[in-house]
C-alpha positions as CSV (number, residue, x, y, z in Angstrom):
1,X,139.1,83.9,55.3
2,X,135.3,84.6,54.8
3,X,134.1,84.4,58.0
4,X,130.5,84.0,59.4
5,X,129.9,85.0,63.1
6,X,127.2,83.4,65.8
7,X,127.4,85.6,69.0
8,X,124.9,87.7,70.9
9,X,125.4,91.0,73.5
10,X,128.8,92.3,74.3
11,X,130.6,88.8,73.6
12,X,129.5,88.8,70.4
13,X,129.8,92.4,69.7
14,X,133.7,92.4,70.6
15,X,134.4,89.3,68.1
16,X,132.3,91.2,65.0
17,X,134.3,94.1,65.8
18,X,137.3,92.2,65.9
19,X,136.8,90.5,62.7
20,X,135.3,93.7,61.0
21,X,138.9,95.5,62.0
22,X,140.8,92.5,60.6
23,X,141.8,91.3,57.3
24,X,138.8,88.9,57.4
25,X,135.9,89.0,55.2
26,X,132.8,88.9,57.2
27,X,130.5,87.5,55.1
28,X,127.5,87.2,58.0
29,X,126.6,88.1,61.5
30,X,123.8,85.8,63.0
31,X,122.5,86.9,66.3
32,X,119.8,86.2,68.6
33,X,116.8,88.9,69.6
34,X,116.5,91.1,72.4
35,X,115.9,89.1,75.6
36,X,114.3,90.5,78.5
37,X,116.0,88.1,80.9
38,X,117.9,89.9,83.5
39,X,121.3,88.6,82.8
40,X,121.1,89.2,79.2
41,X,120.2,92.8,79.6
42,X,123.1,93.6,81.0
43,X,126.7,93.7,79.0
44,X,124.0,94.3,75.8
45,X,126.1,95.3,72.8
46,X,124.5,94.6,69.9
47,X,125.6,92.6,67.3
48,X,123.1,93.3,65.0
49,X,123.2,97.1,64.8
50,X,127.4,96.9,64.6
51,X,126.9,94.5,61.6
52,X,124.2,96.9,59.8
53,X,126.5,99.8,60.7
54,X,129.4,98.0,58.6
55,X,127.3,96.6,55.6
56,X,127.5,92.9,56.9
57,X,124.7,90.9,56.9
58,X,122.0,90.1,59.9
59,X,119.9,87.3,60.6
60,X,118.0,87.0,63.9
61,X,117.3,84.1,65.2
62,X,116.6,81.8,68.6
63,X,117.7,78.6,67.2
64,X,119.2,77.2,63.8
65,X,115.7,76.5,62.1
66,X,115.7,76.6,58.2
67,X,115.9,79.8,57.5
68,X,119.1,80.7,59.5
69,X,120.6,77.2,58.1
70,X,119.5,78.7,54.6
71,X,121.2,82.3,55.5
72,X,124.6,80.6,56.1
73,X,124.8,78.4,53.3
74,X,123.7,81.3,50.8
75,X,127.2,83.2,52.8
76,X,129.1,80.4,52.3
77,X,131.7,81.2,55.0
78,X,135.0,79.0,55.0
79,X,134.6,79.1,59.1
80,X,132.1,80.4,61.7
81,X,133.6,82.2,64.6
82,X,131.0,82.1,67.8
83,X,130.8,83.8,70.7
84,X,127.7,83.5,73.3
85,X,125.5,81.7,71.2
86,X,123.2,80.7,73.4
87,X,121.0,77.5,71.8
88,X,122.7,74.4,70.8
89,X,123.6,73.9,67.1
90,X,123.7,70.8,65.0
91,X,126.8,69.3,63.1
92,X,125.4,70.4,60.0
93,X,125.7,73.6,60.9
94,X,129.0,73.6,63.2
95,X,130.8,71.4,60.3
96,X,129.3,73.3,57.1
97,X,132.2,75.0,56.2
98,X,135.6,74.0,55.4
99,X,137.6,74.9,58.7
100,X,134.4,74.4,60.8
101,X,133.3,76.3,63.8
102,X,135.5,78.3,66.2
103,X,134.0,79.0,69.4
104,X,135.0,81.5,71.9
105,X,134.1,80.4,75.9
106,X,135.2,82.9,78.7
107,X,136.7,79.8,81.0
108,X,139.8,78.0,80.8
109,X,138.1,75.1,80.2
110,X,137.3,71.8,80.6
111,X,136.7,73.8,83.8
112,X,133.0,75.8,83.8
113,X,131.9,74.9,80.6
114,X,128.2,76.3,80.0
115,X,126.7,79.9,82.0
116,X,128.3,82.1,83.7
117,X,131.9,80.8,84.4
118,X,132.9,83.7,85.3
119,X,130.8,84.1,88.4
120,X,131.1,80.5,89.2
121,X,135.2,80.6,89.4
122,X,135.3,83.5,91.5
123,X,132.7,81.7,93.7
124,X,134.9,78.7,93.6
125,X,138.4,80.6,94.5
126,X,139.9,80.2,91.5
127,X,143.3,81.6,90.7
128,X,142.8,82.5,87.2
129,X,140.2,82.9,84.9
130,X,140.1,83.4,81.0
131,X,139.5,82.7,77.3
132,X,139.6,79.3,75.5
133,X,139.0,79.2,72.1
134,X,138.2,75.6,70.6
135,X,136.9,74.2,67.9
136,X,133.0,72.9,68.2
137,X,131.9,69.4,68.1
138,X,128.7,67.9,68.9
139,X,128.9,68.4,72.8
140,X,128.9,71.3,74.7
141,X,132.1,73.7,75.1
142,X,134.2,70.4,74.7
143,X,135.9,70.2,71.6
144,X,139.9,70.3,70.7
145,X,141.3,73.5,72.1
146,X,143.2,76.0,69.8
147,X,144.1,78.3,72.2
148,X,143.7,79.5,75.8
149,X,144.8,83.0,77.7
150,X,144.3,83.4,81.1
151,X,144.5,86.5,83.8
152,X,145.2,86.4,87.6
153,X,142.6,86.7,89.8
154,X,143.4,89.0,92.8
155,X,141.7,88.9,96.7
156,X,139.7,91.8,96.2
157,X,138.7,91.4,92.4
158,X,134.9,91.5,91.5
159,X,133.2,89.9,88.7
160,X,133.0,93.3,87.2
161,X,136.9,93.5,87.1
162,X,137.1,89.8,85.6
163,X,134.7,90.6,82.8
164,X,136.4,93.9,81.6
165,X,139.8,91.7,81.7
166,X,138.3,88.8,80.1
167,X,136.3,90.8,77.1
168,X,139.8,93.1,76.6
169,X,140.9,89.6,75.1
170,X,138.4,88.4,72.9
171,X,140.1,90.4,69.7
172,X,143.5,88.5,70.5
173,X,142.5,85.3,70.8
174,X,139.9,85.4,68.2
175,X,142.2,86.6,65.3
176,X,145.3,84.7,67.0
177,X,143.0,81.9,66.2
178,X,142.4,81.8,62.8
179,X,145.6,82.5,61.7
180,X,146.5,79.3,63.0
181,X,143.8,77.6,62.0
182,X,144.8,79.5,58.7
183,X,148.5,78.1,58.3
184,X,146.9,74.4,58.3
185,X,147.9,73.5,61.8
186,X,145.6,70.5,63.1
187,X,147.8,69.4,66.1
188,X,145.0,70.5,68.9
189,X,144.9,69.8,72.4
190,X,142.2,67.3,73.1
191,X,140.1,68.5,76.4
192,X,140.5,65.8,79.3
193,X,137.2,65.6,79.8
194,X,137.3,63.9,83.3
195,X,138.1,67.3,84.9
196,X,135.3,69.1,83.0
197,X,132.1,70.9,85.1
198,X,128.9,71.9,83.6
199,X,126.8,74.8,84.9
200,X,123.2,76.3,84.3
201,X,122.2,79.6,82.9
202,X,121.5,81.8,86.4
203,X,118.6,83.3,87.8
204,X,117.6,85.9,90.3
205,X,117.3,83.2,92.9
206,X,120.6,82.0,92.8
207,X,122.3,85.3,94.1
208,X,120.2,84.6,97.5
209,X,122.7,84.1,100.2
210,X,123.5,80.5,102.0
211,X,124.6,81.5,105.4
212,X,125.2,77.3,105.5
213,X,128.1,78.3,103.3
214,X,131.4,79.2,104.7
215,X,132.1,82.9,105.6
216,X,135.2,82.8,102.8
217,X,132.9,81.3,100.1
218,X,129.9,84.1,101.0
219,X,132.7,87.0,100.7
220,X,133.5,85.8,97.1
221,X,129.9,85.2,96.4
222,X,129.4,89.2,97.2
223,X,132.0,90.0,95.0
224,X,130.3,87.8,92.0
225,X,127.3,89.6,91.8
226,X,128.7,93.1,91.7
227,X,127.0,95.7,89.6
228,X,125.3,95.7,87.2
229,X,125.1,91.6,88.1
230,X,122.4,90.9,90.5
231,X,123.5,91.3,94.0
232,X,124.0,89.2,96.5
233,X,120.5,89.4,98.4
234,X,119.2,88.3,101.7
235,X,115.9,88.7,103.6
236,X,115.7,90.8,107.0
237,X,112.3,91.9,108.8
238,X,110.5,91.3,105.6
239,X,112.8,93.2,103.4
240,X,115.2,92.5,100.9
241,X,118.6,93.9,101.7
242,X,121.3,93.2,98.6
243,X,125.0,93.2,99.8
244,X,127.4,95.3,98.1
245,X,130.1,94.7,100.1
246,X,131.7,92.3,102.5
247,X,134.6,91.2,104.2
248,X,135.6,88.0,106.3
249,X,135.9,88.7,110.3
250,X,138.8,88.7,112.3
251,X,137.0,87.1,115.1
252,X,135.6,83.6,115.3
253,X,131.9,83.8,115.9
254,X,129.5,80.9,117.1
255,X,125.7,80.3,116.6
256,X,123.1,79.8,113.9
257,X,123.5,80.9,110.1
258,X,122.1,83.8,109.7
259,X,122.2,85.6,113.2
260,X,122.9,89.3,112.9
261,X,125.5,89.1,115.9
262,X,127.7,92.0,116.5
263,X,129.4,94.8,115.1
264,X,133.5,94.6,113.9
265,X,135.3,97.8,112.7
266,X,132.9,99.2,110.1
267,X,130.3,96.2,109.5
268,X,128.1,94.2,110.6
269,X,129.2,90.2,111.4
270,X,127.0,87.7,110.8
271,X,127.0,84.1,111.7
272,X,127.9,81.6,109.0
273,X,129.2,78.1,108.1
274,X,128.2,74.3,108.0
275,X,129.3,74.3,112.1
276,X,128.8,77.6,112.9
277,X,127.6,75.6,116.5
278,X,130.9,74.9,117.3
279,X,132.2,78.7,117.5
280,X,135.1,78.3,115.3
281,X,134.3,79.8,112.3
282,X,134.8,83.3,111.0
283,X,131.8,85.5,110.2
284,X,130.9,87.5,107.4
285,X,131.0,91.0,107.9
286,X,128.7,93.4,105.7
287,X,129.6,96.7,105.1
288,X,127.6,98.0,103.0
289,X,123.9,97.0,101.4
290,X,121.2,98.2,99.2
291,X,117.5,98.2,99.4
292,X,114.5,97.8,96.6
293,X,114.2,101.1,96.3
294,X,117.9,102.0,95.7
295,X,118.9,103.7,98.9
296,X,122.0,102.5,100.1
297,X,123.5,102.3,103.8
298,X,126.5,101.5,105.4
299,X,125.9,98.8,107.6
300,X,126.6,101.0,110.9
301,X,123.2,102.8,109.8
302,X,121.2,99.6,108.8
303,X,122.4,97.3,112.0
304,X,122.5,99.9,114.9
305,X,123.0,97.0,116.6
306,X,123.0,93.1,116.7
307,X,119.9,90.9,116.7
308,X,117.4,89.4,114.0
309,X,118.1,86.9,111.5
310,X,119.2,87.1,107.7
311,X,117.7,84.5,105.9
């Protein structure tokens, strides 16, 4: 098929690649410009100078104005394949050609459809994470599902492990894809809509600790914001201290959210949980944490000893 392709950083990168390795004609790579926001620096492939490397054509844009709607229709494409396209698009663009628009999400959806669903289901304790690929209507990450692949997660996997599994899959799925779209199937699986959740792009502030949260849910939280994501972060004694890594006590410790309290093995626990007045819960304990400046400490040499507040 003559394909057209809508994606942006590594997402995008690994579906061009893809299709440029396949028996596809790719008739057109639209991506968007370099961004300086922090989470779309990272994982920064670039469409654009894979395409110009193969002899496919570019077009930059932020948003379908007319003269990426002009590109597309000059490429003619029989289907557009997308991956991380990060603006919404209009049904005269999604069902301009003759198979439509395939979209690639990196969540088994209807769970986590929009930003990050990766970090969000390993905040969430999800089992398993993965690819869908559906086809686009005119609402968000909701349209009839082609295909879905999925990977276990495991207790001590970070974000960082989920996205190297997850992108590994992207080829697959994408080519898998289109030769069923190919054969003339049209027997898709609706999305049951009722058990979809929708959330925002990220920013800095949301990897600031809530020591409200339960010490479980903070341990996961550490592990999504691995490196290169932005860590975990909290403030102590007018510093910022990120967490790079963190376990759940043994103990049950008691108190206010927050409290540096006491030392356990080889960290640091600190008081957390809705109730943590009532003593029962278990704490999280830090092990390791990273400053500003990029010195790192185990958190025997940053807590010598309990007291203060994290906040």
């Amino acid at each position: 098929m003559r394909v057209a392709t809508l994606g942006y950083q590594t997402w995008g990168h690994r579906t061009l690649q893809a299709l440029i390795d396949s028996d596809h004609e790719v008739v057109l790579a639209i991506t968007h410009p370099k961004s300086e926001h922090v989470y779309e620096q990272m994982w920064a492939d670039s469409v654009a100078d894979l395409a110009a490397e193969n002899g496919v054509p570019v077009h930059v844009a932020n948003k379908p104005d007319d003269a990426f709607k002009a590109a597309l229709a000059e490429a003619a494409p029989d289907i557009i394949v997308a991956n991380n396209w990060r603006t919404w698009l209009p049904a005269e663009v999604f069902d301009a050609p003759k198979y439509g628009t395939l979209n690639i999400h990196d969540s088994l959806l209807p769970k986590y459809t929009g930003f990050s669903p990766l970090i969000w289901a390993l905040i969430n304790g999800e089992e398993e994470v993965g690819l869908t690929a559906h086809l686009m209507d005119e609402e968000l990450d909701a349209g009839d599902i082609v295909l879905q692949r999925s990977t276990t997660v495991g207790p001590t996997d970070t974000v960082t492990d989920l996205f190297h599994r997850t992108i590994d899959m992207i080829g697959p799925i994408t080519l898998d894809a289109l030769d069923l779209i190919a054969s003339g199937r049209t027997d898709w699986t609706p999305q049951d809509r009722s058990q979809a959740t929708f959330f925002h792009k990220r920013a800095p502030q949301d990897s600031h600790v809530d020591w409200s949260w339960p010490a479980e849910v903070i341990e996961r939280f550490v592990r999504a914001q691995s490196d290169p994501y932005p860590n975990a972060f909290a403030e102590f004694k007018g510093q910022r201290i990120r967490i790079l890594k963190a376990s759940v006590s043994r103990g049950h410790y008691g108190g206010t959210p927050g409290r540096v309290f006491i030392q356990e093995d080889d960290g640091m626990v600190i008081v957390a949980g809705p109730d943590a007045w009532s003593g029962k819960n278990k704490g999280l304990r830090i092990e390791r944490v990273r400053l500003d400046d990029g010195s790192e400490y185990t958190a025997a040499e940053f807590f010598p000893h309990g007291g203060g507040y994290l906040t």
